[in-house]
C-alpha positions in Angstrom: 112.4 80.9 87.2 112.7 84.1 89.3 111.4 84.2 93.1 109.2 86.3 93.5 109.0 86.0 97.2 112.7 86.4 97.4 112.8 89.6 95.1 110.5 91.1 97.7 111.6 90.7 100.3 114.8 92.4 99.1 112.9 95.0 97.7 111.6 96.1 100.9 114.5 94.8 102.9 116.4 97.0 100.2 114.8 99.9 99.0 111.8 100.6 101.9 113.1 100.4 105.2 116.4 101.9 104.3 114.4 105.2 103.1 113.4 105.7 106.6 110.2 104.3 106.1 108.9 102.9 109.6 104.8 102.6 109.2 104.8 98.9 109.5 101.6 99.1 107.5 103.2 100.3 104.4 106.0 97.2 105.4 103.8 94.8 104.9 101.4 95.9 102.6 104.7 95.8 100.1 105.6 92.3 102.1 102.3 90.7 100.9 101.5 92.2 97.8 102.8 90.6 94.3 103.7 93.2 92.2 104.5 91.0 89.6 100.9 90.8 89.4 100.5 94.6 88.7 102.9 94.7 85.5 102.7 93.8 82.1 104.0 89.4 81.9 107.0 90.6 79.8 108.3 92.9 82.9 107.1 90.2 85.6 110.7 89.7 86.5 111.6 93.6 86.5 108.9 93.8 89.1 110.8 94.3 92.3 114.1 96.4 90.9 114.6 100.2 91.9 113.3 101.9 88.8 110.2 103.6 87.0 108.7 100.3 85.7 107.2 100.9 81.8 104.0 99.3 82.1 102.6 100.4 78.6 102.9 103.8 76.4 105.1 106.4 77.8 103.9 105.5 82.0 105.5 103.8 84.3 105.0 103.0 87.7 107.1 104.8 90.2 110.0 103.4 92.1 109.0 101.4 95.5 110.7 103.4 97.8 109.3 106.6 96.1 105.8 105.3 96.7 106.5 104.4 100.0 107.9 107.0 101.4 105.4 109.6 99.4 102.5 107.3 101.2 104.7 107.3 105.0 104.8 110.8 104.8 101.5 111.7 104.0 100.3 110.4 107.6 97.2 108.5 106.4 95.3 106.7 109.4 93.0 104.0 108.6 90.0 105.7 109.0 91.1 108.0 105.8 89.6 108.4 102.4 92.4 108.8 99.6 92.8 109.9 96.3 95.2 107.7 94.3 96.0 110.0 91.0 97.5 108.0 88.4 97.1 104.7 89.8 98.4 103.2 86.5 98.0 99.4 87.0 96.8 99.3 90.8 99.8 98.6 92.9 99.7 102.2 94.7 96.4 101.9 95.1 96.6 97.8 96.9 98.9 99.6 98.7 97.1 102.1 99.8 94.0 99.8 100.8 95.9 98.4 103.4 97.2 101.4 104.6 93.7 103.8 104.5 89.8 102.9 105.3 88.9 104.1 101.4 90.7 104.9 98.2 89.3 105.7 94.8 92.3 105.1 92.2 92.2 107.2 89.2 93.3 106.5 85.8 92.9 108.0 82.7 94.3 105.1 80.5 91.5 103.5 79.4 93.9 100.4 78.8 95.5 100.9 82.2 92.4 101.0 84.0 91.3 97.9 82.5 94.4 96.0 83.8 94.0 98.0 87.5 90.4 96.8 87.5 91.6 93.2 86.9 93.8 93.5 89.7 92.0 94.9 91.8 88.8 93.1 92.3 89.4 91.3 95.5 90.6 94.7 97.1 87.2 95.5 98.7 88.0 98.9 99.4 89.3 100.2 96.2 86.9 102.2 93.6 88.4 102.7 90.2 87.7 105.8 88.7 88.5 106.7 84.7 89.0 110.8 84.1 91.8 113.3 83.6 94.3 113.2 86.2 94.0 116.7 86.1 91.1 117.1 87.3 91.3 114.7 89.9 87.5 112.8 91.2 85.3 115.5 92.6 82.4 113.4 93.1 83.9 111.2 95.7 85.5 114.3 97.2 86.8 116.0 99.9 89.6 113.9 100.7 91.8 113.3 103.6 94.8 112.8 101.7 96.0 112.5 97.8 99.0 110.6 96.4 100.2 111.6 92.8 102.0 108.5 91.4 104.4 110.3 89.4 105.9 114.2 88.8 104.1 117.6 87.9 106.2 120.4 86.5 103.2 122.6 88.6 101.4 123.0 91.2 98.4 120.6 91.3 95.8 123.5 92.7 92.9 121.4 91.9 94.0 118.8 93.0 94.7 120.4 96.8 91.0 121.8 96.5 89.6 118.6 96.8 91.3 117.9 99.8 89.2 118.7 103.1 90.5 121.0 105.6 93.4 120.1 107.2 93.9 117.3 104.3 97.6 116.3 102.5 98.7 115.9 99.1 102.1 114.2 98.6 103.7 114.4 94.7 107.2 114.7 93.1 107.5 118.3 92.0 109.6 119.3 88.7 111.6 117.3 86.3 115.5 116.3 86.4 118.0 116.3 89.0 116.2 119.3 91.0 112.4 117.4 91.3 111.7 117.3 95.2 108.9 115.5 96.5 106.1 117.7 98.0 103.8 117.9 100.5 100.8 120.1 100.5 98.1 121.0 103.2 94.9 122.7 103.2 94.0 125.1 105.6 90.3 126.8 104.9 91.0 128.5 101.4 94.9 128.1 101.7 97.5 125.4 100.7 101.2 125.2 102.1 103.7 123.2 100.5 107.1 122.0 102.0 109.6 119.7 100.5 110.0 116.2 101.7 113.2 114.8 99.6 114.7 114.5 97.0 112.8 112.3 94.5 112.2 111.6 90.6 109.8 110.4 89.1 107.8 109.9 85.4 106.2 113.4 84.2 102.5 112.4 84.6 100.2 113.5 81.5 98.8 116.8 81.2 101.2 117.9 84.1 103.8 119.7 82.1 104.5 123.4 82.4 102.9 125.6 79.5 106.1 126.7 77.3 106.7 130.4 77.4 108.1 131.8 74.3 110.0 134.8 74.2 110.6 137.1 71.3 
């Protein structure tokens, strides 16, 4: 029978604190937090390993010390109201809840919402939200920050317009070995984007660069 406990605290231990991630917030949100509880039964025991965990179709969620540092990086203060795109089965977004004052955690996975809503109903200060992950939740917008669980092969422009001034967007730009984990500002009209790290991370639905064909 696998420990759980055990398993995360080497996960963190492991994965988190080694990737210079120092918000003690983050710590132990990922300390607490059973994310065997956030994955399909069959990958209960995959739960706390360093990969992209398949949690149904082609998505997965994205490696611990991605989200981590992608959420450490972002500077969210507890007063904040994120954007959680992607939020697959919840675990970003019970992350996140202990980390901001308000997060809205979008899916568009019908199926995958249902299992994040499950999860998620003791987390008071969660709202799930089912819609493209293009187009991110304008009603409950602007937003302080926004965390994209996973890679885009573009830049997500309406995504940063939902942001309010001076707010951040973290993601994993690109596919492959050259993908870089972003972060994006607003300031008035403008967005500036500087790369964090190196990162990779699942190609997120309906992120995918339009193919250019040349004759």
């Amino acid at each position: 029978m696998t420990d759980y406990a055990t398993a995360r605290h080497f996960m963190v231990e492991g994965q988190v604190r080694t990737a210079d991630v120092t918000d003690r917030r983050i710590v132990d949100a990922m300390l607490e937090l059973p994310r065997e509880r956030f994955v399909p039964p069959a990958s209960a025991a995959l739960a706390y390993l360093d990969l992209d965990l398949p949690v149904g179709g082609d998505r997965r969620l994205i490696k611990p010390m991605v989200l981590a540092r992608c959420i450490h990086l972002a500077d969210i203060a507890p007063t904040d109201h994120v954007l959680d795109v992607a939020c697959a089965t919840g675990y970003g977004a019970a992350v996140l809840a202990q980390v901001a004052g308000t997060v809205v955690a979008l899916e568009e996975d019908k199926k995958l919402a249902a299992f994040a809503g499950a999860a998620l109903v003791q987390v008071p200060n969660v709202t799930l939200a089912t819609g493209a992950l293009t187009a991110g939740w304008a009603s409950a917008a602007p937003y302080d920050a926004i965390i994209v669980e996973g890679a885009t092969e573009v830049v997500p422009h309406a995504l940063c317009a939902q942001l309010k001034d001076g707010g951040r967007l973290v993601c994993v730009l690109g596919s492959g070995p050259g993908a870089r984990a972003m972060l994006y500002r607003r300031s008035g009209d403008d967005f500036g984007g500087r790369p964090l790290f190196n990162a990779a991370a699942p190609l997120l639905p309906g992120f995918a660069k339009t193919p250019v064909f040349a004759f």
